[in-house]
TISEGU-649120 format. One record per atom (N, C-alpha, C, O): x, y, z; atom name; residue number from 1. Coordinates in pm, 1 decimal, always signed. Layout:
((X, Y, Z), 'CA', NUM)
...
***
This chain:
((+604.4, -1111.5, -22.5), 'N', 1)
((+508.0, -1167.9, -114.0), 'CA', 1)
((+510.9, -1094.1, -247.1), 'C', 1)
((+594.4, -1003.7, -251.7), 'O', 1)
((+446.5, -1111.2, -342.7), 'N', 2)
((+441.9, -1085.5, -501.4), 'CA', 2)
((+310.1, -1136.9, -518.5), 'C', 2)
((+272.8, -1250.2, -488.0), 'O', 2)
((+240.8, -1044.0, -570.4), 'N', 3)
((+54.2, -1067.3, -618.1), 'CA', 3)
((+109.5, -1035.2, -798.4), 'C', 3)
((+203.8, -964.2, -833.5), 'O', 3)
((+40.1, -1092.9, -862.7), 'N', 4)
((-6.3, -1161.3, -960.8), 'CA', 4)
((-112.5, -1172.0, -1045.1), 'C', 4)
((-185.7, -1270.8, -1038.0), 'O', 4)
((-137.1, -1061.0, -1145.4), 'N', 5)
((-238.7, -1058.6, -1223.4), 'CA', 5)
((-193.4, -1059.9, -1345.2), 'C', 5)
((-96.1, -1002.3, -1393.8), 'O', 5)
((-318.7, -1173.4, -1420.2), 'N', 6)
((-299.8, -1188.3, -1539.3), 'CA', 6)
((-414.9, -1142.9, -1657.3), 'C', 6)
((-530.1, -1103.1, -1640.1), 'O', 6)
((-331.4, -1166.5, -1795.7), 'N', 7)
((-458.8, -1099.8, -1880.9), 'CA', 7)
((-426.9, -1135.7, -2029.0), 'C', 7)
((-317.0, -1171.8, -2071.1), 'O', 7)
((-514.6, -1123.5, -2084.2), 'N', 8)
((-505.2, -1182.7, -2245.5), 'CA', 8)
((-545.9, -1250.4, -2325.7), 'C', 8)
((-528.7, -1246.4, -2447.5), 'O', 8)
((-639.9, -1361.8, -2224.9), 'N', 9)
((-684.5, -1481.6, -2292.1), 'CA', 9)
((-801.1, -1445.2, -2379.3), 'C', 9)
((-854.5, -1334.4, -2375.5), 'O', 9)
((-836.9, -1539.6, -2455.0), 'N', 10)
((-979.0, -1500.6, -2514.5), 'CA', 10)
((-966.0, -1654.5, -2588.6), 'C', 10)
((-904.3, -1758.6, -2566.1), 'O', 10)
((-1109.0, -1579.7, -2740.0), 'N', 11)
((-1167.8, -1714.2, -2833.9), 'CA', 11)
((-1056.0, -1698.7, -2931.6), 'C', 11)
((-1004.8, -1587.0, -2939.2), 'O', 11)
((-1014.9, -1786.1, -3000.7), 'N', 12)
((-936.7, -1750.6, -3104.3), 'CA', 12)
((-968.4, -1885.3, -3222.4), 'C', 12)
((-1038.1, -1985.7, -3207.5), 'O', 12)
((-905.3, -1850.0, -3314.0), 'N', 13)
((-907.8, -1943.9, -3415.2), 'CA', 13)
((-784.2, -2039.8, -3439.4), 'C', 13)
((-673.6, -1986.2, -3432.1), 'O', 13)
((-790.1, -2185.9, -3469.6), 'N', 14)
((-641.4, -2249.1, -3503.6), 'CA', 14)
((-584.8, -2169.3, -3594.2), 'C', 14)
((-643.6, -2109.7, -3684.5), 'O', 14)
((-465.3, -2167.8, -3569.0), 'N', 15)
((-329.7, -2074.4, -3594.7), 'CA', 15)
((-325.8, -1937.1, -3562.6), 'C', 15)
((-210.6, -1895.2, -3573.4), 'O', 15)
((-397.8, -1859.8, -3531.0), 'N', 16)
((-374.0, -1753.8, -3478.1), 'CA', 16)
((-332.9, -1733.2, -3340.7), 'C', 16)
((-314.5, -1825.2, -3261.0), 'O', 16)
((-318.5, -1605.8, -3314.3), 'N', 17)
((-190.9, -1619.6, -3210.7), 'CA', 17)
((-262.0, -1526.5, -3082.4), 'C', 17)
((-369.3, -1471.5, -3107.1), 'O', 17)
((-196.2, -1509.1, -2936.8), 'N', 18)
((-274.5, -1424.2, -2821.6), 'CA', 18)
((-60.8, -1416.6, -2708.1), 'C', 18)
((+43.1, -1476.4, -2680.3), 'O', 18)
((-135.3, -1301.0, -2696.6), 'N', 19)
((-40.7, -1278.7, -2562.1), 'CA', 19)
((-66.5, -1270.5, -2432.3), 'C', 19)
((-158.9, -1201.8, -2388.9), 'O', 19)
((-0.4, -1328.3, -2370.4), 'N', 20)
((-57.9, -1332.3, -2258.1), 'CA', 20)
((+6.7, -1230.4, -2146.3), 'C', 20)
((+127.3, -1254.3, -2153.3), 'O', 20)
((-4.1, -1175.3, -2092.4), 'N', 21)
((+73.6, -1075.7, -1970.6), 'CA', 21)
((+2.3, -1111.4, -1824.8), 'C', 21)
((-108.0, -1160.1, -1800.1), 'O', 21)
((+100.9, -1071.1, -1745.7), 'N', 22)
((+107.0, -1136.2, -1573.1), 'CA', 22)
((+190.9, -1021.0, -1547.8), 'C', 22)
((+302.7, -1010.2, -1598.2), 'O', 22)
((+133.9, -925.7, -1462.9), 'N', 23)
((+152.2, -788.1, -1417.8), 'CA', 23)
((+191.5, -847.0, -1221.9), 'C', 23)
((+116.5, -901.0, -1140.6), 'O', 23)
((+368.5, -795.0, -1207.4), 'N', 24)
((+365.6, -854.5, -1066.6), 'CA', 24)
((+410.0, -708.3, -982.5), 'C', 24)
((+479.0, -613.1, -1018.9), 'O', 24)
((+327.2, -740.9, -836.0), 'N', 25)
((+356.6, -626.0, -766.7), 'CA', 25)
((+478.4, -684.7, -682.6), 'C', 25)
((+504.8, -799.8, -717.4), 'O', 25)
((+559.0, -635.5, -581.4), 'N', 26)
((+622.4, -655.1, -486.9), 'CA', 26)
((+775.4, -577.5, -523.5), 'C', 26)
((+813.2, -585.0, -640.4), 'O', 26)
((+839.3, -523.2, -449.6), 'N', 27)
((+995.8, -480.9, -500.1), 'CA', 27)
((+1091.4, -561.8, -508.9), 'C', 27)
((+1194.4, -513.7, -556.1), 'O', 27)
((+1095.0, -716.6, -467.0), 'N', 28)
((+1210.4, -805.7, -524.4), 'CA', 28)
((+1112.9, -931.3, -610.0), 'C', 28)
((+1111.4, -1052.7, -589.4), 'O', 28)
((+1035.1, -849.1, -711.7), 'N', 29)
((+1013.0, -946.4, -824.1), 'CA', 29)
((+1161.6, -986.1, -904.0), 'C', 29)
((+1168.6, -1091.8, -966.6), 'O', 29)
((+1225.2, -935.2, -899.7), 'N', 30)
((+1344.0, -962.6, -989.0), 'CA', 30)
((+1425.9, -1086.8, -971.9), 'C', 30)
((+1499.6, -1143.4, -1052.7), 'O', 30)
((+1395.7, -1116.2, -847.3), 'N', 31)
((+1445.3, -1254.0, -771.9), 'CA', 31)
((+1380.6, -1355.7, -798.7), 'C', 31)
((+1446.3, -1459.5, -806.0), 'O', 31)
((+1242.7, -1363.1, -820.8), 'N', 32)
((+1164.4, -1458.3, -841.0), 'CA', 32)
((+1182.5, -1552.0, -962.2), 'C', 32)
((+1226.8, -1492.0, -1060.1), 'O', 32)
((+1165.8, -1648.2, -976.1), 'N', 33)
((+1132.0, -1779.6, -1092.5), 'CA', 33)
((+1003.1, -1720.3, -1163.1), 'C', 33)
((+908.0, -1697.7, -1088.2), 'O', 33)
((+992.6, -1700.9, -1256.3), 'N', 34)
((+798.9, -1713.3, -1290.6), 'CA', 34)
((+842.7, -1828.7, -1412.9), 'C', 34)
((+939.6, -1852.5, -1485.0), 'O', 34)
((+683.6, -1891.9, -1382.2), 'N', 35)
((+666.4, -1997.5, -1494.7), 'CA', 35)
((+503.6, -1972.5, -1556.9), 'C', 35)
((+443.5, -1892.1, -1485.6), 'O', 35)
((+473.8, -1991.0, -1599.0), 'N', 36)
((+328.6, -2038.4, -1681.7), 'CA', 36)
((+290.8, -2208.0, -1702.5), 'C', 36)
((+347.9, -2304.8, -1752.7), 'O', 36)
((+135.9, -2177.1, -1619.6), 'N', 37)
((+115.3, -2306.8, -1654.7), 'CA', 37)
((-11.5, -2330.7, -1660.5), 'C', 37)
((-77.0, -2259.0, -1584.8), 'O', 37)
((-91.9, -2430.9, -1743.9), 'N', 38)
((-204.2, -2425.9, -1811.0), 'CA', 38)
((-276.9, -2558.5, -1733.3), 'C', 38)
((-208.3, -2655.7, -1701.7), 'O', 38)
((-412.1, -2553.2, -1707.6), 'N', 39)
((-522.8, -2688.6, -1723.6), 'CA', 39)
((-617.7, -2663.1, -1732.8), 'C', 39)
((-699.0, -2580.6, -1691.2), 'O', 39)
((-605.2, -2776.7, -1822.0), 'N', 40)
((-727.0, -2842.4, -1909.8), 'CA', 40)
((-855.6, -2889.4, -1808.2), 'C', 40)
((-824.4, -2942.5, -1701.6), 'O', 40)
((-975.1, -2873.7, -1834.6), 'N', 41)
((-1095.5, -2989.9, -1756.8), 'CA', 41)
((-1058.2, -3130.1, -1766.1), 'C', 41)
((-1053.9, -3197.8, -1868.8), 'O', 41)
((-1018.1, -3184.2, -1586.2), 'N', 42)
((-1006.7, -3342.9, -1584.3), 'CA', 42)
((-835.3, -3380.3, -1629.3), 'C', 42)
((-788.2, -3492.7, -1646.2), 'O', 42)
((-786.3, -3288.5, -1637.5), 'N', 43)
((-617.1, -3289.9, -1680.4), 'CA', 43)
((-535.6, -3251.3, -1534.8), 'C', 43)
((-593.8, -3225.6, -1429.5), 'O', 43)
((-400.3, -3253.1, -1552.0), 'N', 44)
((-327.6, -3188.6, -1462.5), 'CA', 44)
((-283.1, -3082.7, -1526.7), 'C', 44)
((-277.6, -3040.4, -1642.2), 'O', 44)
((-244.4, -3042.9, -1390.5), 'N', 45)
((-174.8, -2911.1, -1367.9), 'CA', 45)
((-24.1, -2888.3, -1474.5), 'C', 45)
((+74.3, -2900.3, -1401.4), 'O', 45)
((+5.8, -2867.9, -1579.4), 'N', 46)
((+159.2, -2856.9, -1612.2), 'CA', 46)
((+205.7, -2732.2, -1661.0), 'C', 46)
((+130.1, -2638.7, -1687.3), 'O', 46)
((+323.7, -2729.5, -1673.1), 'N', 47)
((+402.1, -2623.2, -1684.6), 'CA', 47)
((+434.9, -2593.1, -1813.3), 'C', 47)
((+451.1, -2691.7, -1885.3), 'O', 47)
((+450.9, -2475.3, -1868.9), 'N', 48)
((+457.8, -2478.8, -2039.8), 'CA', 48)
((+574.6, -2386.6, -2027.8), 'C', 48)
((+643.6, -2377.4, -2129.3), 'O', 48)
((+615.3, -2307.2, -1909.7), 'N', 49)
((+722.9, -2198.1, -1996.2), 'CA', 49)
((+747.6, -2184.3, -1841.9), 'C', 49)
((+674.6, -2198.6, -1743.8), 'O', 49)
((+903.5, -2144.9, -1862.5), 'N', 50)
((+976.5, -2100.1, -1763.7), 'CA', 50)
((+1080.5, -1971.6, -1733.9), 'C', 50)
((+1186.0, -1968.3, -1797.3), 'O', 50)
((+1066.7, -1924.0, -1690.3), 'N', 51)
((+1196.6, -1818.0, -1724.5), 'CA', 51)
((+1291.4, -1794.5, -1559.4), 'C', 51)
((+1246.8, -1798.1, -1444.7), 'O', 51)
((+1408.1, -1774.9, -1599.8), 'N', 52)
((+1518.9, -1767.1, -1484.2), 'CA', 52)
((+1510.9, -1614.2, -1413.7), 'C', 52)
((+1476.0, -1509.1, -1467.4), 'O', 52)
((+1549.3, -1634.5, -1292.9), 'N', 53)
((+1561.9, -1541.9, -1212.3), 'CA', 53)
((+1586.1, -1398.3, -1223.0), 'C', 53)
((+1518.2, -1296.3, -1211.6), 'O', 53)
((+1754.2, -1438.5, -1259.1), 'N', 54)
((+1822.4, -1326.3, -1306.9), 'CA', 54)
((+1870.2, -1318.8, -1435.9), 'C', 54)
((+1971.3, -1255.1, -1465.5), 'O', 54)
((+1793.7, -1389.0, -1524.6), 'N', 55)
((+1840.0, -1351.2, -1664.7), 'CA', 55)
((+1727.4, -1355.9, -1798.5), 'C', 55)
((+1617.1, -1309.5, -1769.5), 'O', 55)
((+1737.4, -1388.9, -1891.4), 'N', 56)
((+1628.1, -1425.8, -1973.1), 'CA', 56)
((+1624.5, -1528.4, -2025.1), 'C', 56)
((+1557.8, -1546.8, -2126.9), 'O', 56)
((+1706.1, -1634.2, -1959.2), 'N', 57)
((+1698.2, -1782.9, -2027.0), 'CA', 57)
((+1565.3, -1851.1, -2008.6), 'C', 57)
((+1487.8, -1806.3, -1924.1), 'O', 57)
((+1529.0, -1968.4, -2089.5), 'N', 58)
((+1364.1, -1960.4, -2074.0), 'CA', 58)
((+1345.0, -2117.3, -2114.6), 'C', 58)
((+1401.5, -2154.9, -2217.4), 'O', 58)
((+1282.9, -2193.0, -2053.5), 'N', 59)
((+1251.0, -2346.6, -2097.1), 'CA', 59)
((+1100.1, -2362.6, -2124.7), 'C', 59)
((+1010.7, -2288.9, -2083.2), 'O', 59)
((+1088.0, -2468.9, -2199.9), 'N', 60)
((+956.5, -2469.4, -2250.5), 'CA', 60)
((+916.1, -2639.2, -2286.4), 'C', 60)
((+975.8, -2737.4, -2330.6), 'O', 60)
((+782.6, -2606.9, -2239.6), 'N', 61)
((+754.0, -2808.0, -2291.5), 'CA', 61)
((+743.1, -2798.3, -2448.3), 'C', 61)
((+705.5, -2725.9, -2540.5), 'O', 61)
((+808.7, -2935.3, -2413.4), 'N', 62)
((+793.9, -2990.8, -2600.3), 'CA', 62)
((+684.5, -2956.9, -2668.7), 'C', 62)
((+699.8, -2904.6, -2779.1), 'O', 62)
((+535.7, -2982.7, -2610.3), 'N', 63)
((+409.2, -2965.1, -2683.5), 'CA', 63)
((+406.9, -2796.9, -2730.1), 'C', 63)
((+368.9, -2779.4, -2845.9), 'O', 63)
((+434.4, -2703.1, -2671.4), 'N', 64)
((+474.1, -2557.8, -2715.2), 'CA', 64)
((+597.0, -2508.2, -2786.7), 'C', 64)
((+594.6, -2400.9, -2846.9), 'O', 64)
((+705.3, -2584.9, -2781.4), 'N', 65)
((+830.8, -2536.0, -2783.4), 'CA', 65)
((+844.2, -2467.8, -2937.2), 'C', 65)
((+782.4, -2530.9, -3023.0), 'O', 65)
((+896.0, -2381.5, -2971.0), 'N', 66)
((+852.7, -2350.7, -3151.2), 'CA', 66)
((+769.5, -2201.7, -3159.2), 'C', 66)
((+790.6, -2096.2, -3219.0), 'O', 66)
((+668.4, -2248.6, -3070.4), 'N', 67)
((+566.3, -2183.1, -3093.7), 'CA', 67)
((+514.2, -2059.2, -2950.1), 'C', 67)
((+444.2, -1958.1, -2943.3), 'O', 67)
((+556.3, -2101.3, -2901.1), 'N', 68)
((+551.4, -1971.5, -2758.0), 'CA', 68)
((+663.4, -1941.9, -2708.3), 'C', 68)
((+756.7, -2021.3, -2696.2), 'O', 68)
((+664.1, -1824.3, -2674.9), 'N', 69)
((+799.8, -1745.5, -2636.6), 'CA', 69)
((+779.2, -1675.6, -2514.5), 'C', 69)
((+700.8, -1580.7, -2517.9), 'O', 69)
((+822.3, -1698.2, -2431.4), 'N', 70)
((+820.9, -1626.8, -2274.4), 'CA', 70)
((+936.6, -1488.8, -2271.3), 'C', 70)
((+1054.4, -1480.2, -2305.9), 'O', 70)
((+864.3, -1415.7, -2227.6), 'N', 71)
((+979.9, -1253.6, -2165.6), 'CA', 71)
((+929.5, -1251.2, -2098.3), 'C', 71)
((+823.4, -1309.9, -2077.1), 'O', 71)
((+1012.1, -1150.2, -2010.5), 'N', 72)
((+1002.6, -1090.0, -1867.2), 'CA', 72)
((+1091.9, -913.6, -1901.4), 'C', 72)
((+1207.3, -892.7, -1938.8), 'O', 72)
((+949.1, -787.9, -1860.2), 'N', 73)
((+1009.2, -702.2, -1855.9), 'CA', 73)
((+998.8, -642.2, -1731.5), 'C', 73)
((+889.5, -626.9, -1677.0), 'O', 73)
((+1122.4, -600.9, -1673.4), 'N', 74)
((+1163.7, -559.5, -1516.8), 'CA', 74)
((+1159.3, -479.9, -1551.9), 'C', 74)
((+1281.5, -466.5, -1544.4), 'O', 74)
((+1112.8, -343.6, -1616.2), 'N', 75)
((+1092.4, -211.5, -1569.5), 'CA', 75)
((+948.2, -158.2, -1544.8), 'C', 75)
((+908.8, -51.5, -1497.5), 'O', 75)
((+871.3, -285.9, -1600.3), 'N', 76)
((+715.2, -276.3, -1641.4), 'CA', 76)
((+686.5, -373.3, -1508.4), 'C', 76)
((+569.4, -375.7, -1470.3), 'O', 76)
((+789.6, -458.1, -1430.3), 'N', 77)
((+759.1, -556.9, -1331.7), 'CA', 77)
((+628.9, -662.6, -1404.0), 'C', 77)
((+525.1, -695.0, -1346.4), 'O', 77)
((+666.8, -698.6, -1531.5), 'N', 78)
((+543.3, -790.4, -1629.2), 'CA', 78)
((+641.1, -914.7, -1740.0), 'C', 78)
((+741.9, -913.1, -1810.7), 'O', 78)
((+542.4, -1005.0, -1700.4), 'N', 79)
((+601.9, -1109.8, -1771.1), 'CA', 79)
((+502.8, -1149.2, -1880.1), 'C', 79)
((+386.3, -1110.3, -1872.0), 'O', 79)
((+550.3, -1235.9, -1996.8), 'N', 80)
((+476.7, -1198.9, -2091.8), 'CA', 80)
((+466.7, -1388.5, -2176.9), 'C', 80)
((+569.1, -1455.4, -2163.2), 'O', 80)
((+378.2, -1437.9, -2234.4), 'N', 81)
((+375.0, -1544.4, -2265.9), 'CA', 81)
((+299.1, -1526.2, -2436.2), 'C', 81)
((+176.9, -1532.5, -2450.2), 'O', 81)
((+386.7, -1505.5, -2544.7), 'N', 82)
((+380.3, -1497.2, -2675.0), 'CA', 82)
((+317.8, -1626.3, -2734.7), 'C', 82)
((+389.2, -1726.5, -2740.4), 'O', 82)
((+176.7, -1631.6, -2784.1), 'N', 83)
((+142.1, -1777.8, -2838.2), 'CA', 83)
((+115.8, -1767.7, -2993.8), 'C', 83)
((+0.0, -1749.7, -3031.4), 'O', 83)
((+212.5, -1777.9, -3080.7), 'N', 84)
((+143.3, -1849.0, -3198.2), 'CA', 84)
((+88.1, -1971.4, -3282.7), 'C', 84)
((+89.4, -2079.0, -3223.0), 'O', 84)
((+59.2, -1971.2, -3360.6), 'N', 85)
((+0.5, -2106.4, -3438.7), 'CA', 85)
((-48.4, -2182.1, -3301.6), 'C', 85)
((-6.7, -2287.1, -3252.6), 'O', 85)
((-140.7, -2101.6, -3260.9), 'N', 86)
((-239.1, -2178.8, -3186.6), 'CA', 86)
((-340.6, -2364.4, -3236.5), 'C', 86)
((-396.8, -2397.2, -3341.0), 'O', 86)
((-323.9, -2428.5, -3124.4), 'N', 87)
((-403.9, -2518.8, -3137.0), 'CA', 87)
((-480.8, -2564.6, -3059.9), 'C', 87)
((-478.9, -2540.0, -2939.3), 'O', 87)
((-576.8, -2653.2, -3127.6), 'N', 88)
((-708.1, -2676.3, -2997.1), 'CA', 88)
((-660.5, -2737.3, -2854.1), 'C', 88)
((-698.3, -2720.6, -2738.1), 'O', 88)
((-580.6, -2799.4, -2903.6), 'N', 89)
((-523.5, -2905.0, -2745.8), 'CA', 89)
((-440.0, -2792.1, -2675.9), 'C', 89)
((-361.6, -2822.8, -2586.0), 'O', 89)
((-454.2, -2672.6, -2712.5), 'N', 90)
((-411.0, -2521.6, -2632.4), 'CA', 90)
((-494.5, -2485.3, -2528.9), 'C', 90)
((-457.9, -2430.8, -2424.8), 'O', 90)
((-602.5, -2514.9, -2557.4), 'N', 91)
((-743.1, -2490.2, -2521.5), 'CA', 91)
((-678.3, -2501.9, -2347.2), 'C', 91)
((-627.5, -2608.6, -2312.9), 'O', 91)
((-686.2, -2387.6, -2249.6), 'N', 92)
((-700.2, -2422.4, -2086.6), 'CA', 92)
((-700.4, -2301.8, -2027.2), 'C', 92)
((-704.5, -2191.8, -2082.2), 'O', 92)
((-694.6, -2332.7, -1888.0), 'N', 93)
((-674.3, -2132.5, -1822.9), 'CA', 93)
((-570.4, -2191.0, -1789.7), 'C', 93)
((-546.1, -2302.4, -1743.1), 'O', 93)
((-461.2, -2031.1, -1842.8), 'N', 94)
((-332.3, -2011.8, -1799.6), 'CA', 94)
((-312.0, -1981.8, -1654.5), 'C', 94)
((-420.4, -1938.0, -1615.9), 'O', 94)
((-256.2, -1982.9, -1588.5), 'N', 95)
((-177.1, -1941.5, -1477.4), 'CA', 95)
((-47.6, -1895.6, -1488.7), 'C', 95)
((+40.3, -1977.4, -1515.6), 'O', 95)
((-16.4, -1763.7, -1470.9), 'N', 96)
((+141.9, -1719.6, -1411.0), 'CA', 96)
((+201.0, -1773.6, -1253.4), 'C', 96)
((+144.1, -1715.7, -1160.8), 'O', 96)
((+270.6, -1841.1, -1225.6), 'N', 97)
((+323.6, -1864.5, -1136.9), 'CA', 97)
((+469.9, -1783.4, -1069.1), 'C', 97)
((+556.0, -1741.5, -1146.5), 'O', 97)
((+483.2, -1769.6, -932.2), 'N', 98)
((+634.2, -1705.7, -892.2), 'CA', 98)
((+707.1, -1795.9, -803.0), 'C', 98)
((+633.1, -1867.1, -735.1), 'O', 98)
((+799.5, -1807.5, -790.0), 'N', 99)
((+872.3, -1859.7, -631.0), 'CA', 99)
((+1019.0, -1814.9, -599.0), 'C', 99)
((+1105.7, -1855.4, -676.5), 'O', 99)
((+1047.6, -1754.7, -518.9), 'N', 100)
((+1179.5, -1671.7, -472.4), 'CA', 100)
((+1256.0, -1801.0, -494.0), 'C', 100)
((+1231.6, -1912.5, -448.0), 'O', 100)
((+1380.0, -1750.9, -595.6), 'N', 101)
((+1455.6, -1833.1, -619.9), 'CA', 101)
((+1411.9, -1921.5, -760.4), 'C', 101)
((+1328.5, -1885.5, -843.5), 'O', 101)
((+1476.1, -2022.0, -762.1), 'N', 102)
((+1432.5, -2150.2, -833.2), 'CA', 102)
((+1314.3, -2255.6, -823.7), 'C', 102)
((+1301.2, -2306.1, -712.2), 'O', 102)
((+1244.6, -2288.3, -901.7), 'N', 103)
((+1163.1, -2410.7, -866.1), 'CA', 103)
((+1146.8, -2479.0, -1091.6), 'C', 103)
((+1180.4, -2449.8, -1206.4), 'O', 103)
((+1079.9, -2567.1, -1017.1), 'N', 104)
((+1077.1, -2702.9, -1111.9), 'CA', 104)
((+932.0, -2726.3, -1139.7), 'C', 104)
((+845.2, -2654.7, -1089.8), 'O', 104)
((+897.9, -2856.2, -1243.0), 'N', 105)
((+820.6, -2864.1, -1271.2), 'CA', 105)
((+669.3, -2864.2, -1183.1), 'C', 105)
((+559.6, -2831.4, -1228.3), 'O', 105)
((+701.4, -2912.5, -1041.8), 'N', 106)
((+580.7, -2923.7, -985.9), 'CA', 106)
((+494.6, -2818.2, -941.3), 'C', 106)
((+519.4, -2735.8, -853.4), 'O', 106)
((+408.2, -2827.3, -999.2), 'N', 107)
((+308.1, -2677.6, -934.9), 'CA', 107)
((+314.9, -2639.1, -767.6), 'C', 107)
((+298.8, -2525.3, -723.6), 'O', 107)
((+343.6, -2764.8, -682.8), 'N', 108)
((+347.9, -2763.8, -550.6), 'CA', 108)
((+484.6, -2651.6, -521.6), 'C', 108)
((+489.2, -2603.7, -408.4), 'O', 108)
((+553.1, -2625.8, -584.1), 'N', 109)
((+679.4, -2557.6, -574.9), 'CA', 109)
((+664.5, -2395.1, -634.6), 'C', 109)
((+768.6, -2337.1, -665.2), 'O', 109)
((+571.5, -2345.3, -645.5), 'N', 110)
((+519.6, -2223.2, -691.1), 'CA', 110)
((+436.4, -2169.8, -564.7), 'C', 110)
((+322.3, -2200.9, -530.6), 'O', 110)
((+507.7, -2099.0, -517.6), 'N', 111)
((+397.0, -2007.3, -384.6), 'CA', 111)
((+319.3, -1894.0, -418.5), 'C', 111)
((+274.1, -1810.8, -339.9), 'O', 111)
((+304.5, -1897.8, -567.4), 'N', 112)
((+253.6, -1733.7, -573.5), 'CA', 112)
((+169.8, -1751.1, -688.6), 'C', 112)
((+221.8, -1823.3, -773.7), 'O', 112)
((+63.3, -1709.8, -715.4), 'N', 113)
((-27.0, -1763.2, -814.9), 'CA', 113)
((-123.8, -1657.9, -861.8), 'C', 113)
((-174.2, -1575.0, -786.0), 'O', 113)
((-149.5, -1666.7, -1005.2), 'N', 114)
((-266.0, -1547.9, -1085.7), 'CA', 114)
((-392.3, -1608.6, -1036.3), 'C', 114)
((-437.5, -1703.3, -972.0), 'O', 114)
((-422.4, -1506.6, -1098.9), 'N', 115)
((-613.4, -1573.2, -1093.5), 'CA', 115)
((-638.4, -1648.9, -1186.5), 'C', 115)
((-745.1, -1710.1, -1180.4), 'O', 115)
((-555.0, -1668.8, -1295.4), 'N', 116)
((-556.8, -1769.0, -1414.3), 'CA', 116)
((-625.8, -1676.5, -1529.7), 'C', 116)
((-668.4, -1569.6, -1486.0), 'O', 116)
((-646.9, -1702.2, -1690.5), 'N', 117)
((-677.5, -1606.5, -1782.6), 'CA', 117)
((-748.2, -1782.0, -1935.2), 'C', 117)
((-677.3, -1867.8, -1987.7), 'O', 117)
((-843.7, -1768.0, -1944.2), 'N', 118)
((-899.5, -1868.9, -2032.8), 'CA', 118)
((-877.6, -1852.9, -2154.6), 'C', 118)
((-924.4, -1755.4, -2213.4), 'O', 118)
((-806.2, -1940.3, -2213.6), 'N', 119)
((-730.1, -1932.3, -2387.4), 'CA', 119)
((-848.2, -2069.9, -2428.6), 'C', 119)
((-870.1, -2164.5, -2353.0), 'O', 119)
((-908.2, -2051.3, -2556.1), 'N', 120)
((-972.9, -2106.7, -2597.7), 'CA', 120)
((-944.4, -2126.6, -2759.3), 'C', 120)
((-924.5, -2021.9, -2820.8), 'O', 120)
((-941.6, -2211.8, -2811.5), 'N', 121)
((-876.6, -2227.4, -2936.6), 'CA', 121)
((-976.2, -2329.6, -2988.8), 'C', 121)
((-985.6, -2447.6, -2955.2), 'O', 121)
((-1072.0, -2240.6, -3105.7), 'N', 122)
((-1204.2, -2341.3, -3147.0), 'CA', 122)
((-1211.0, -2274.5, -3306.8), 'C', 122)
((-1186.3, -2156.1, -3329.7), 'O', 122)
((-1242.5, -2357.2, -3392.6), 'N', 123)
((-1271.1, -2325.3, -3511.6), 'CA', 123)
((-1469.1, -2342.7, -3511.4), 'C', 123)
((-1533.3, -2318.7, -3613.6), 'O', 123)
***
C-alpha cells in the first residue's frame, strides 16, 4: 500500500497561483502512476494531471494544460501540482491519486487516495 497526504489549497484570487504537494509513504512509491484530480459540487470526478511511473512525462486536461505543471520528487517521496493563472471554474478539492503501474482516466482505476486539499478561486 502507499498512504497519501495532501496540502496547499487555500482562497486565492483570479490569476494567482498555489502549489499543491501529496507527500507518499510506502518504499515502492516509485512504481506507482500518481494523477491529480479535482470535484466540483454536483460535478464529476476528473482527472487534471498525470505523471508516469518511471519517468517524468506528464499529461494534462485541456482545461489546465498551459497553466499547471505536475513533478514528482523521489527523494522527498512527494509529488507536486504547480497552478498558475488561476480561475474560478478551478474552484474544487484536489485529490492526489496512486495505482501500481499504469491507470487512465477513470477514478475507478486509482486504489490509493488523499484526503483531498480545497482550492478556491474567488475575486
Amino acid at each position: 500500500q502507499v498512504q497519501l497526504v495532501e496540502s496547499g489549497g487555500g482562497l486565492v484570487q483570479p490569476g494567482e497561483s498555489l502549489r499543491l504537494s501529496c507527500v507518499a509513504s510506502g518504499s515502492r512509491f516509485p512504481y506507482y502512476a500518481v494523477a491529480w484530480f479535482r470535484q466540483a459540487p454536483g460535478k464529476k470526478r476528473e482527472r487534471v494531471s498525470y505523471i508516469n511511473s518511471s519517468d517524468d512525462n506528464t499529461l494534462y486536461a485541456d482545461s489546465v494544460k498551459g497553466r499547471f505543471t505536475m513533478s514528482r520528487d523521489l527523494t522527498k517521496n512527494t509529488v507536486y501540482l504547480q497552478m498558475n493563472d488561476l480561475k474560478p471554474e478551478d474552484t474544487a478539492t484536489y485529490y492526489c491519486a496512486a495505482e501500481f503501474g499504469i491507470a487512465g482516466l477513470d477514478p475507478k482505476e486509482y486504489d490509493y487516495w488523499g484526503q483531498g486539499t480545497q482550492v478556491t478561486v474567488s475575486s
